[in-house]
C-alpha positions as CSV (number, residue, x, y, z in Angstrom):
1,X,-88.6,-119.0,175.9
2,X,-92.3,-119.0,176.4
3,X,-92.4,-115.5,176.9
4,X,-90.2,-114.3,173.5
5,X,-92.9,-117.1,171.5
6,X,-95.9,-115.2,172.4
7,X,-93.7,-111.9,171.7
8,X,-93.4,-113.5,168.3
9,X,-97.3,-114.4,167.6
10,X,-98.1,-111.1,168.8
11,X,-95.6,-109.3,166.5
12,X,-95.9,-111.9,163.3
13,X,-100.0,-110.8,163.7
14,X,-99.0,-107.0,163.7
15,X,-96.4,-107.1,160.7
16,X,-99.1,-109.2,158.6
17,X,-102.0,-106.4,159.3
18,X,-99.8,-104.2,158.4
19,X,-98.5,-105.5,155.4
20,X,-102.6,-105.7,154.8
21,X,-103.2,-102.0,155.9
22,X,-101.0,-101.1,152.2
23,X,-103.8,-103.0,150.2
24,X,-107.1,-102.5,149.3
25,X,-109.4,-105.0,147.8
26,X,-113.1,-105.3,146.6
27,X,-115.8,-108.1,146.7
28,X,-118.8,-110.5,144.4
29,X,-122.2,-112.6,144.9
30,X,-124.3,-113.9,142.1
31,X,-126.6,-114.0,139.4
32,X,-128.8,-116.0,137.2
33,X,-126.1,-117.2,134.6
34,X,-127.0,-117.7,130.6
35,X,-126.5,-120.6,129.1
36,X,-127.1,-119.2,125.2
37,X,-124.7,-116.8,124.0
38,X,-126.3,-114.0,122.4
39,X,-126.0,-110.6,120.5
40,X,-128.1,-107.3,119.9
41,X,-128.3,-104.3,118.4
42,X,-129.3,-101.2,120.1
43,X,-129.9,-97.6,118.4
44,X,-128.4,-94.8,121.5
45,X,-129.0,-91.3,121.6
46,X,-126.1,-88.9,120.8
47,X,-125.0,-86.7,123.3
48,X,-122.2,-83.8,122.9
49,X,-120.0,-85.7,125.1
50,X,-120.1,-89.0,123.3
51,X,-120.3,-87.5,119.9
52,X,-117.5,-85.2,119.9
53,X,-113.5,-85.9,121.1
54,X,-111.5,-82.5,122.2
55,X,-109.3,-83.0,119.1
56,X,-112.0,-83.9,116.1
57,X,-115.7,-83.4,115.4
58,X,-117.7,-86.1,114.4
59,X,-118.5,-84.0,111.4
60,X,-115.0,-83.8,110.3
61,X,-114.7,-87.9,109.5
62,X,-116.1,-88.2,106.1
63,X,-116.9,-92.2,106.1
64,X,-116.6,-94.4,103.3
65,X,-117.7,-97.2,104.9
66,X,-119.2,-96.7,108.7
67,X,-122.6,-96.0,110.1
68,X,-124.5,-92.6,110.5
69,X,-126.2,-93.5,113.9
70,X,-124.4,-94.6,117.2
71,X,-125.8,-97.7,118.7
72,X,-124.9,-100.7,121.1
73,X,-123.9,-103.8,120.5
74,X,-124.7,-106.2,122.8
75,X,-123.2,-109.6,123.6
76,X,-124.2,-111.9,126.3
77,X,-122.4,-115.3,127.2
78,X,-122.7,-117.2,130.0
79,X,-120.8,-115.3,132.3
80,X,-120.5,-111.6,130.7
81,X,-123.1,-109.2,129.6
82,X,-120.6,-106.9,126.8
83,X,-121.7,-103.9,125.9
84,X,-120.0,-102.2,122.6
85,X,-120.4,-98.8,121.1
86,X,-119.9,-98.2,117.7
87,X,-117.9,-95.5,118.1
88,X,-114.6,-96.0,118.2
89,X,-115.9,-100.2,117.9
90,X,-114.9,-100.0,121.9
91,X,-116.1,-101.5,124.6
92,X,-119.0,-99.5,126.5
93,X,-120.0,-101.7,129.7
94,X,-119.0,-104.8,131.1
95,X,-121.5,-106.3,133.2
96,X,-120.3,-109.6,135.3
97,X,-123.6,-111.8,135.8
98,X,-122.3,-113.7,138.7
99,X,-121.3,-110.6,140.9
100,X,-123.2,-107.9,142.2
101,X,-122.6,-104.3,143.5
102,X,-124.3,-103.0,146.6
103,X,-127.5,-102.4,144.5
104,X,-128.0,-105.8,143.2
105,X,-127.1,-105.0,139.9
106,X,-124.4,-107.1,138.0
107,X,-120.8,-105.3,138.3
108,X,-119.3,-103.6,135.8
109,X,-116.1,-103.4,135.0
110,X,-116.2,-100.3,133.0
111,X,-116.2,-97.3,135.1
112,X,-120.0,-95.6,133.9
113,X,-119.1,-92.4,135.0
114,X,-115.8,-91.2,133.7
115,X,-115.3,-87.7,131.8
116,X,-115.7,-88.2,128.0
117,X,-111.6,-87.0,127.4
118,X,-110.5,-90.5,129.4
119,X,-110.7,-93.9,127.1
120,X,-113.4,-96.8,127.0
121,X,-111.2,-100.1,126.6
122,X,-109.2,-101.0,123.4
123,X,-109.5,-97.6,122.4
124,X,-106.7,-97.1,119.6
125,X,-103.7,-94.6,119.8
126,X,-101.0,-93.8,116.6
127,X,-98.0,-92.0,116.8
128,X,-99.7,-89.3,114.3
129,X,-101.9,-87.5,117.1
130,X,-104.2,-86.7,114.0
131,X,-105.5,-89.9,113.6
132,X,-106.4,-91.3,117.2
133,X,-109.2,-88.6,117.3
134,X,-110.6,-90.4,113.8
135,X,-110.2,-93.7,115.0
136,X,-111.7,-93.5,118.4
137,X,-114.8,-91.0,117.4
138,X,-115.6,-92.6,113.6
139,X,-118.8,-94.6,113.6
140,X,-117.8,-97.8,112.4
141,X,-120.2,-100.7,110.6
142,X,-120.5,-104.1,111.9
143,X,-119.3,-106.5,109.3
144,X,-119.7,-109.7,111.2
145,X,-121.3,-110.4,114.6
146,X,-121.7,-113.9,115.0
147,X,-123.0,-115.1,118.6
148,X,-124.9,-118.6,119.7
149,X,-128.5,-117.9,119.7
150,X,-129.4,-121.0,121.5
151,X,-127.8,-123.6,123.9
152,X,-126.5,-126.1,121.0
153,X,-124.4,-122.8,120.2
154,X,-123.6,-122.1,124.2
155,X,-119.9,-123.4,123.3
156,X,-119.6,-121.5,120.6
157,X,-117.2,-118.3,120.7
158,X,-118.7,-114.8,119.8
159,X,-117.5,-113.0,117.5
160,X,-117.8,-109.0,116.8
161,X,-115.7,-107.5,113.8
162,X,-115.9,-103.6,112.8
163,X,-115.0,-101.5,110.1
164,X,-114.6,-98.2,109.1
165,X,-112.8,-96.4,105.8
166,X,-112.9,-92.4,105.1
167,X,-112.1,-90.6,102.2
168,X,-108.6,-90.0,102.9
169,X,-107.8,-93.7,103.0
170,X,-107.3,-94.8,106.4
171,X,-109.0,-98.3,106.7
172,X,-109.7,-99.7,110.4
173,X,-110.7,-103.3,111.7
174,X,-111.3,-104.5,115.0
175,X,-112.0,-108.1,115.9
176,X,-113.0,-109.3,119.4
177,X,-113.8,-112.9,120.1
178,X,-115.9,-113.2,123.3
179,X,-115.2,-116.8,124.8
180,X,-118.7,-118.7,126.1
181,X,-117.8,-119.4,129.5
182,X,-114.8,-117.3,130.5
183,X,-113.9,-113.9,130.6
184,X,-111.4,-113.9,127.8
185,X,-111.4,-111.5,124.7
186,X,-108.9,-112.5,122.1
187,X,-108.4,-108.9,120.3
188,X,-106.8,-108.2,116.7
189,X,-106.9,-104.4,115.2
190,X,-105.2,-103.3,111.9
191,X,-104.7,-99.6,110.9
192,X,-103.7,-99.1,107.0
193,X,-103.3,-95.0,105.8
194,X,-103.9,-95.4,102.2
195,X,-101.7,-98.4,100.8
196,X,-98.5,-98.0,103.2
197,X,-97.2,-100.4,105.3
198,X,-99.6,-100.8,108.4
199,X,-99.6,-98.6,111.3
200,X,-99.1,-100.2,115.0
201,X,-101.3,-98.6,116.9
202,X,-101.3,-98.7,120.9
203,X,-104.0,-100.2,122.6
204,X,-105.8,-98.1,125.4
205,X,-107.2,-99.6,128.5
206,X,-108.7,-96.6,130.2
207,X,-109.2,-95.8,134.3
208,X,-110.1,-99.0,135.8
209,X,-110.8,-101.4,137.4
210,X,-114.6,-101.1,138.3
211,X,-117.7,-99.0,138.6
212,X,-118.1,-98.1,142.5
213,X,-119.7,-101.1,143.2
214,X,-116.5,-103.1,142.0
215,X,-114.7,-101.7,144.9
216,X,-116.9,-102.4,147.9
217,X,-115.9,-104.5,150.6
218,X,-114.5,-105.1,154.1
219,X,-112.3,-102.5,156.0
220,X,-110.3,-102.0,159.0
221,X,-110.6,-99.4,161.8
222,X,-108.6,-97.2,159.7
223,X,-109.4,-96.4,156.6
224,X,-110.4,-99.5,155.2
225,X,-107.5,-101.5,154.2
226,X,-108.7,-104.9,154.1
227,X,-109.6,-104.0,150.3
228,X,-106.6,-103.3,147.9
229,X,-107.6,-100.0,145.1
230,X,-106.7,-100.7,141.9
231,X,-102.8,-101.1,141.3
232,X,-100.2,-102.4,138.3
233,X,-99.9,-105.7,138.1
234,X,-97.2,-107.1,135.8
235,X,-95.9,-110.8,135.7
236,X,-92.2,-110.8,134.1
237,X,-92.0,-114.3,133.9
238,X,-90.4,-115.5,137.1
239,X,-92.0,-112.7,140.0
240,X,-94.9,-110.6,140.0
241,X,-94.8,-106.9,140.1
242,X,-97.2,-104.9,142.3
243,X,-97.3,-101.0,142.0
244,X,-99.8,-99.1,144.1
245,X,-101.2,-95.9,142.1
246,X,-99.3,-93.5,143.9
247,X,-96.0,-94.9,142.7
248,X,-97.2,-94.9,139.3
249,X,-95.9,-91.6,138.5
250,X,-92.0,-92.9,139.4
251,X,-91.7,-95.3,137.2
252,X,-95.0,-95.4,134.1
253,X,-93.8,-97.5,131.6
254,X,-92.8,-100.9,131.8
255,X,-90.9,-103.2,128.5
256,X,-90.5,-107.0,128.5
257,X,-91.9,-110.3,127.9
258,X,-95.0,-110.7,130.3
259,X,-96.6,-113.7,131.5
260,X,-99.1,-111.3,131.8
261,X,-99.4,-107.5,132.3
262,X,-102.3,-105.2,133.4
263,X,-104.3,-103.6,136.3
264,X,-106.0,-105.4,138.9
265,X,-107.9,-104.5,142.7
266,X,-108.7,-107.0,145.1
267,X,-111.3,-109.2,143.4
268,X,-110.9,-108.3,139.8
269,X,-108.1,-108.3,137.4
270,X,-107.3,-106.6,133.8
271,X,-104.6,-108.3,131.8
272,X,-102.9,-109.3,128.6
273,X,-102.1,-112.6,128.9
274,X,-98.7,-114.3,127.3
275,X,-98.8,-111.1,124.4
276,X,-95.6,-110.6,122.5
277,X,-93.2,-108.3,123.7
278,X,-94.5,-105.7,125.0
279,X,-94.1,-101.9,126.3
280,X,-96.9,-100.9,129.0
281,X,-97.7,-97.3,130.2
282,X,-99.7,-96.7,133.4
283,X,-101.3,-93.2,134.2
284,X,-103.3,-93.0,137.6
285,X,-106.5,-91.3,137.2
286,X,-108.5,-89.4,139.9
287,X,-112.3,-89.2,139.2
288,X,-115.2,-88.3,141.8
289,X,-117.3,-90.8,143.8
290,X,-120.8,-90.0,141.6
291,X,-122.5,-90.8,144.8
292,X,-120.9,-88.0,146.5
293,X,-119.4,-85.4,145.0
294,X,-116.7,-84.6,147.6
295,X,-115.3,-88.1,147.6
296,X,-112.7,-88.8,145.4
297,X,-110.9,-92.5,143.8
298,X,-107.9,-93.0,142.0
299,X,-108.0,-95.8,139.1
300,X,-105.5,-96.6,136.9
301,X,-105.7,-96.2,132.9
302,X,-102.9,-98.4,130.7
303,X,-101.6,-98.9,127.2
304,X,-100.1,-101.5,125.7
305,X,-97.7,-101.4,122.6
306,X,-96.8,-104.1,121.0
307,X,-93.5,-105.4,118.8
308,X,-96.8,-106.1,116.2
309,X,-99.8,-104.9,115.5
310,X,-102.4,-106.7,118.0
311,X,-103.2,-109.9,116.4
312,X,-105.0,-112.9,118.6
313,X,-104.2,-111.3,122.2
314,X,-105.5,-112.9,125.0
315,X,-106.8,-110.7,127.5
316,X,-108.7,-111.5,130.7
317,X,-111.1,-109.1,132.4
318,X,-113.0,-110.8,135.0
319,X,-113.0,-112.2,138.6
320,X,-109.6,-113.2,140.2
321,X,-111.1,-116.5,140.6
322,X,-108.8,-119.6,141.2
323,X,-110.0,-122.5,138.9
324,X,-111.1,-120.1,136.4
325,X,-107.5,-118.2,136.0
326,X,-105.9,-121.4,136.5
327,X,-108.0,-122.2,133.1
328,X,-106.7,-119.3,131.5
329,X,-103.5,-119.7,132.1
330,X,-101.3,-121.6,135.1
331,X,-99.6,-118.6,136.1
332,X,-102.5,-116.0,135.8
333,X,-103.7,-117.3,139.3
334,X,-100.6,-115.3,141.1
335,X,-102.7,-112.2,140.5
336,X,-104.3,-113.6,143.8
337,X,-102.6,-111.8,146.6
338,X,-102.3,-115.0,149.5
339,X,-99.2,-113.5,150.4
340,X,-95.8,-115.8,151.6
341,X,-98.2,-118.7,152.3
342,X,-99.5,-119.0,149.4
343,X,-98.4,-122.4,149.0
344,X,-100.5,-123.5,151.8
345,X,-103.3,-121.1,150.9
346,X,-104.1,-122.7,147.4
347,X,-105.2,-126.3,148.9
348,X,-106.5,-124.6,151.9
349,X,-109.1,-122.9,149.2
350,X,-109.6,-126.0,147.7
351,X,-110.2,-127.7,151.0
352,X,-112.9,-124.8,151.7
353,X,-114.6,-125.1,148.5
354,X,-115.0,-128.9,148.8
355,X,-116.1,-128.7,152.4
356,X,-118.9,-125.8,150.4
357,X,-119.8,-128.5,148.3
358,X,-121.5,-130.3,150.8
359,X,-123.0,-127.7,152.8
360,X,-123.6,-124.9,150.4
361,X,-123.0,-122.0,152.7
362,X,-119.3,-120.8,152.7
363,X,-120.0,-119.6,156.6
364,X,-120.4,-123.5,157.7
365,X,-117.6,-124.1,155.6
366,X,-115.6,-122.1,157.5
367,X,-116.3,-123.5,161.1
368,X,-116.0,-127.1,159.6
369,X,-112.4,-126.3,157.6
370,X,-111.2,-124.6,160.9
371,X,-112.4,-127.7,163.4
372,X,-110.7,-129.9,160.6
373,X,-107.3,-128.0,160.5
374,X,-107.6,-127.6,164.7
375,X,-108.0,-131.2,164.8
376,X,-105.0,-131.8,162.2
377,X,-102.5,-129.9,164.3
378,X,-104.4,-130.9,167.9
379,X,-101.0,-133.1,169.0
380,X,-98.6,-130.2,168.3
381,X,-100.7,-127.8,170.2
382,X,-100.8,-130.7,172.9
383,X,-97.9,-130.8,173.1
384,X,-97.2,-127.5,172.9
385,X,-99.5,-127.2,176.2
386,X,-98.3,-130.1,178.5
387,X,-94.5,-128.7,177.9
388,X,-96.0,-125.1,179.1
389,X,-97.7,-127.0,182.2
390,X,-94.1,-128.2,183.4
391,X,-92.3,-124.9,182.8
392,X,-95.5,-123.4,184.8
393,X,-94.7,-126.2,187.7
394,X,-90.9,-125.4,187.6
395,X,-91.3,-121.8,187.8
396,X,-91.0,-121.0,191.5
397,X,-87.7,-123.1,191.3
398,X,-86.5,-120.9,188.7
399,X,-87.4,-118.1,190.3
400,X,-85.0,-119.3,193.5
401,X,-82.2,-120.2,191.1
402,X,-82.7,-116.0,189.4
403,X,-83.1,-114.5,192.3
404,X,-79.5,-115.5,194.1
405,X,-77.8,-114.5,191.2
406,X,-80.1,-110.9,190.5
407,X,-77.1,-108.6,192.0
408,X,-74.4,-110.0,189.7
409,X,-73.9,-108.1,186.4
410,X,-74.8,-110.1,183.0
411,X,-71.2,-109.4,182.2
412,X,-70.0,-111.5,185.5
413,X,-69.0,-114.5,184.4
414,X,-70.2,-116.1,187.7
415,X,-73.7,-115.5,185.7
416,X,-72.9,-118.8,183.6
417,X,-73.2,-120.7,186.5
418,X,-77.3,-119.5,186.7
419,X,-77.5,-121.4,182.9
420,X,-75.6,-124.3,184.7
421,X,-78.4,-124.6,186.9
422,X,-81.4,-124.2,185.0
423,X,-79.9,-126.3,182.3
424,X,-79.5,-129.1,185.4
425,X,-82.8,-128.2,186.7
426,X,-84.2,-129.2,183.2
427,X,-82.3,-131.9,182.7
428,X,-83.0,-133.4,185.9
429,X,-87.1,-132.8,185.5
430,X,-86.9,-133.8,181.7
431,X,-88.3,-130.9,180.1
432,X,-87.5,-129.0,176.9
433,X,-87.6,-125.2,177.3
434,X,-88.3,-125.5,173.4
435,X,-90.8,-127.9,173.3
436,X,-93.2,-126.0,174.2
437,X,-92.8,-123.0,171.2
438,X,-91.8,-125.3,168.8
439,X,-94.7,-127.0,167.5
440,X,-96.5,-123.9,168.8
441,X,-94.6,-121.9,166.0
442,X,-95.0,-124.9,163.6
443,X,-99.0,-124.0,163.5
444,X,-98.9,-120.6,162.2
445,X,-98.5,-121.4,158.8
446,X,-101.7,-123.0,158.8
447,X,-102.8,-120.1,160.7
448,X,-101.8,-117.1,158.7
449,X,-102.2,-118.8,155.3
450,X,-106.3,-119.2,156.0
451,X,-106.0,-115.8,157.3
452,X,-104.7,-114.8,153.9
453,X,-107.3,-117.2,152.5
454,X,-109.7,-115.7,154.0
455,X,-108.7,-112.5,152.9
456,X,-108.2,-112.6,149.3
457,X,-110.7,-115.4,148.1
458,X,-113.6,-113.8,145.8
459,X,-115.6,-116.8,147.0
460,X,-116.5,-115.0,150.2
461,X,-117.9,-112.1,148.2
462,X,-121.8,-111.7,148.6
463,X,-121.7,-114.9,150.2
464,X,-124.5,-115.3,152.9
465,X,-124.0,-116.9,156.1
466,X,-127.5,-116.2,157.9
467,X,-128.9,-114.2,160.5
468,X,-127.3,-110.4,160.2
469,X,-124.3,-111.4,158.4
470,X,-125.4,-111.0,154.4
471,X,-122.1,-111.2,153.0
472,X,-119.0,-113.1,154.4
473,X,-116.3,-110.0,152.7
474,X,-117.9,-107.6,154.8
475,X,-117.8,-106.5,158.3
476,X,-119.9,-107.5,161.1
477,X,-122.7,-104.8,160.6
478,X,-123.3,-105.0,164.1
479,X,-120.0,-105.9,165.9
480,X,-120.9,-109.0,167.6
481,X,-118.2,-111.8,166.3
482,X,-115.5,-109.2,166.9
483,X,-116.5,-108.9,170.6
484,X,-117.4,-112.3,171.2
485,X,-113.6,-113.0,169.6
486,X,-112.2,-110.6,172.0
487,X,-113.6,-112.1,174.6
488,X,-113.1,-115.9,173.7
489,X,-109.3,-114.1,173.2
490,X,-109.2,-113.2,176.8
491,X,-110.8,-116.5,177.9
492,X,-108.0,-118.4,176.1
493,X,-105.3,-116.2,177.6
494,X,-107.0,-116.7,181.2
495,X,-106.6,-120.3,181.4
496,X,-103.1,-121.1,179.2
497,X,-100.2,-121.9,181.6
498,X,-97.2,-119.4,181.4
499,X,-93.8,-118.6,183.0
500,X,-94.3,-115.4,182.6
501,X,-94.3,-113.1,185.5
502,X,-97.0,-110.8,186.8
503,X,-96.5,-108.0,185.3
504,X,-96.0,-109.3,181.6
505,X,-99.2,-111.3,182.3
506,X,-101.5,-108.3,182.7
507,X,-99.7,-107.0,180.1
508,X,-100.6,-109.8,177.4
509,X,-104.1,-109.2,178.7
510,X,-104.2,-106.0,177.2
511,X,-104.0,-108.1,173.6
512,X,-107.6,-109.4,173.7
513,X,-109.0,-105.8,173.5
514,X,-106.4,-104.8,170.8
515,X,-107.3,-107.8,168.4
516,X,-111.0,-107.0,169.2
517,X,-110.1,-103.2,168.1
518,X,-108.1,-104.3,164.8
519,X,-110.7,-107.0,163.9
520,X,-113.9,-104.3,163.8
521,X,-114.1,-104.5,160.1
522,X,-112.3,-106.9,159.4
523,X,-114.0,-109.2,156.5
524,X,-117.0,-111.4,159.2
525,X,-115.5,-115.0,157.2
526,X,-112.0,-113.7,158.7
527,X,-113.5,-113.1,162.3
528,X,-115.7,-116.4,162.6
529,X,-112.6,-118.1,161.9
530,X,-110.7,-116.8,164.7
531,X,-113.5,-117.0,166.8
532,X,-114.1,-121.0,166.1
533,X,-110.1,-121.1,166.6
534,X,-110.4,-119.6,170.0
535,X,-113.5,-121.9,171.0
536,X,-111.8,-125.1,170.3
537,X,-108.3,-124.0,171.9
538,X,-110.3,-123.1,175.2
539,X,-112.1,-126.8,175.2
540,X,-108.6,-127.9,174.1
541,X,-107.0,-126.5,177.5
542,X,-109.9,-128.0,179.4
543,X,-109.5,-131.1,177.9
544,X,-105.5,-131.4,178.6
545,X,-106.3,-130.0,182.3
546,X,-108.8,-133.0,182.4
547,X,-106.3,-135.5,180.7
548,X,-103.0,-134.8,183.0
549,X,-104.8,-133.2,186.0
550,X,-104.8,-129.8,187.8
551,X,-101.1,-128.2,187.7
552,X,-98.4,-129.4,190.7
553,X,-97.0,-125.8,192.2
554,X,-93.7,-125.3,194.1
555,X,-93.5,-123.1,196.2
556,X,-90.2,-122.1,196.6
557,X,-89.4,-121.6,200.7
558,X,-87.5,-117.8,200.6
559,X,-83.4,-117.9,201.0
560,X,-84.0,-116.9,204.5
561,X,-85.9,-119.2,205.5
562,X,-83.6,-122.6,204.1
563,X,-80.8,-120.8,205.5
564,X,-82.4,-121.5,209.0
565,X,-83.6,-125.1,208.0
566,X,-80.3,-125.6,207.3
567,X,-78.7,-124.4,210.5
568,X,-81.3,-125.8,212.4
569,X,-80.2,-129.6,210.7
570,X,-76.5,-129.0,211.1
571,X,-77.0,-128.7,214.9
572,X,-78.9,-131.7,214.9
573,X,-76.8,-134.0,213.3
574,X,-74.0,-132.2,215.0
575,X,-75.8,-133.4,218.4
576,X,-76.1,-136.8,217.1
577,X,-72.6,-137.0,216.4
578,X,-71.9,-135.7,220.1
579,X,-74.3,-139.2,221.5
């Protein structure tokens, strides 16, 4: 029994790396946050890229109302630094102030170094291929940009509305309400040609998410696949949908009602939320690593459709942080990817970010969350240990039992009579062949839902624990928690009573150096954990040998050898009998 358990562990551990080897996510730290909400105006240079679209010139859009010079609009909040362009009234940059990229800088959402033919975000597309050219390239006038200017304004919403009207009638507005201290933008465009009826237009979300610095973070021996790449995300109301970029292509466009719909990578998520029915397209996009050349990523670009033309859509773009998608909406926060145990992951983060509260470094939270869960489940594992020490002592009688019945078939039914006996053998020294896997197997929940905790929580991005580890989503620069897990593994292993036999045990000893292997770059939070675990299961299995004392071993005498005991006492008590 003891033997398929630890079969189990050990192929429960491999399925869920696996299952993380198909996902790739990417990690945050922090910045100085705003409290004022603010907006400016910024003149750019014109460049041929950003001044002409393959399709129209600029010089072909004859405004009647608009703007002659391209320029930024800036909008800061507490938590986003916005950055519009008045061409096309799209959005340009968007710079999270409490996460940064590898060079410090605040992340940006916006990739900065896309070809000029992909799309910025909420870039316009109608039906009549003539127009989106006009209406993403025309230089549209700000009409209203409202923002709070100081902090009795901080709650205050921002608000950004553009215009633009040419000759030929088509008339153009785009609203976009910032909120203070969130990551929400509540969008509304209309599209009028002339005085018909208005167009819908479809709203273009283009390759995303994140600059190069949005994606960095933890890896595994492989090819780094502790760190999901972007992928479709789509909530239909009762499951989420997850496809990967390289399914794209089989099935692009997606209709329904969506709790929310969108693209999102490990630590960072673009949505709709709740918008009116809805038809979604995705498109992967492959585009160079600017850092080198001969590196390539694939991002996804999306576009909505609605039954309407947009008016008051929600849409998130910011961290997949718990307590602030839970703000947004109760069901945005399953854009977090905890996996099966999710229900046990959610107050396990909670637990971990209360435990932070008091010692304000997420490392220390670690250790102390895992001492508190290994004390929590300390009588099942006790249990779990004495039941292995009797199994360990009854061993050499089970052995006896197998071996006199090892030249019978497993068809012979004189087999059952070997059960008989063990079953009798148990009975008679009161011990459970199951009580010793049982509560084992009742732990790994706990187990793999703070490994998927661990995994997927944005908390541990950037997050310093001290010495050479800078940042808690990342590997082990130098390798040492992996080893010194490897070999607290193999301590573990040393000293934990089994019934298994010789050569399965050398075996098993081999899984110390495999772990050690998978857990390389593995995020360092992730490895500490497992490390603490190990530590306190080894003073656990002191403890217990302490508590019910070193282990009794029978010796089972061989068959040849009773055989003679027993002749020898027949003639004796036949002598006896003689007297």
């Amino acid at each position: 029994m003891e033997r398929r358990v630890l079969l189990a562990v050990v192929l429960s551990f491999v399925v869920l790396y696996a299952y993380q080897a198909f996902f790739v996510p990417p990690p945050p730290p922090s910045l100085a946050r705003s409290s004022a909400s603010t907006t400016t105006e910024t003149p750019v240079a014109q460049s041929p890229a950003q001044t002409a679209s393959p399709a129209v010139a600029p010089t072909s859009i004859k405004p009647v109302v608009g703007e002659s010079v391209e320029r930024d609009v800036v909008v800061d909040t507490a938590t986003v630094r916005a950055v519009f362009t008045n061409r096309g009234a799209r959005i340009k940059q968007w710079l999270l102030k409490t996460y940064r990229d590898d060079a410090g800088q605040p992340v940006n959402l916006v990739p900065t170094d896309q070809p000029p033919d992909q799309p910025l975000p909420f870039s316009l597309r109608i039906d009549d291929g003539g127009l989106t050219p006009i209406l993403n390239n025309a230089l549209y006038r700000v009409v209203t940009n409202e923002g709070g200017s100081g902090k009795d304004d901080a709650a205050k919403p921002s608000l950004l509305v553009f215009e633009f009207e040419d000759a030929s009638g088509l008339k153009v507005r785009k609203e976009f309400r910032l909120e203070p201290e969130s990551y929400v933008i509540t969008f509304s465009a209309s599209v009028r040609q002339g005085d018909d009826t208005p167009l819908n237009p479809f709203v273009q979300w283009g390759p995303g998410l994140g600059d190069v610095g949005a994606t960095s973070g933890g890896g595994s021996f492989f090819t780094g696949n502790y760190v999901q790449p972007p992928q479709a995300i789509l909530h239909d109301g009762k499951d989420v949908v997850r496809i990967v970029a390289s399914k794209v292509p089989e099935q692009p466009v997606h209709e329904g009602t969506f709790r929310f719909a969108g693209v999102d990578d490990h630590y960072f998520l673009a949505a709709a939320v709740s918008p009116p029915q809805a038809h979604v397209e995705y498109r992967a996009v492959t585009l160079p690593v600017a850092s080198d050349p001969t590196r390539q990523r694939q991002l996804l670009a999306h576009t909505y459709h609605f039954a309407q033309p947009p008016n008051g859509v929600r849409f998130y773009f910011g961290p997949k942080q718990f307590d602030v998608l839970k703000s947004v909406d109760g069901e945005l926060v399953r854009a977090i990817q905890f996996g099966f145990f999710a229900w046990l992951a959610v107050p396990l983060l909670g637990a971990l970010k209360w435990v932070y509260g008091f010692v304000g470094n997420y490392g220390w939270a670690i250790i102390i969350l895992t001492i508190l869960i290994n004390l929590a489940i300390f009588p099942l594992r006790q249990k779990s240990v004495v039941s292995m020490r009797k199994m360990q002592a009854l061993q050499p009688q089970l052995k006896a039992i197998q071996d006199r019945y090892t030249d019978l078939k497993v068809t012979d039914p004189a087999r059952q009579k070997m059960n008989t006996e063990i079953m009798n053998l148990y009975r008679e020294k009161g011990v459970n062949p199951a009580s010793g896997c049982v509560p084992m197997l009742l732990t790994l929940p706990v187990l793999f839902a703070f490994y998927s905790l661990l995994s997927a929580a944005i908390e541990l991005r950037g997050a310093s624990f001290g010495g050479w580890i800078h940042d808690l989503s990342q590997h082990d620069p130098y390798y040492i928690t992996p080893v010194l897990m490897g070999a607290t593994m193999f301590w573990q292993q040393k000293i934990t009573p089994t019934s298994a036999d010789p050569t399965q045990q050398r075996m098993m000893m081999i899984m110390p150096l495999v772990f050690s292997f998978m857990f390389l770059r593995a995020p360092s939070g992730l490895v500490i954990y497992w490390f603490v675990s190990n530590l306190w299961a080894i003073g656990q299995q002191y403890f217990t040998n302490w508590l019910i004392g070193p282990p009794t071993v029978h010796v089972a005498r061989p068959p040849a050898e009773r055989r003679l005991k027993n002749a020898g006492s027949g003639r004796t008590r036949h002598a006896e009998k003689r007297s």
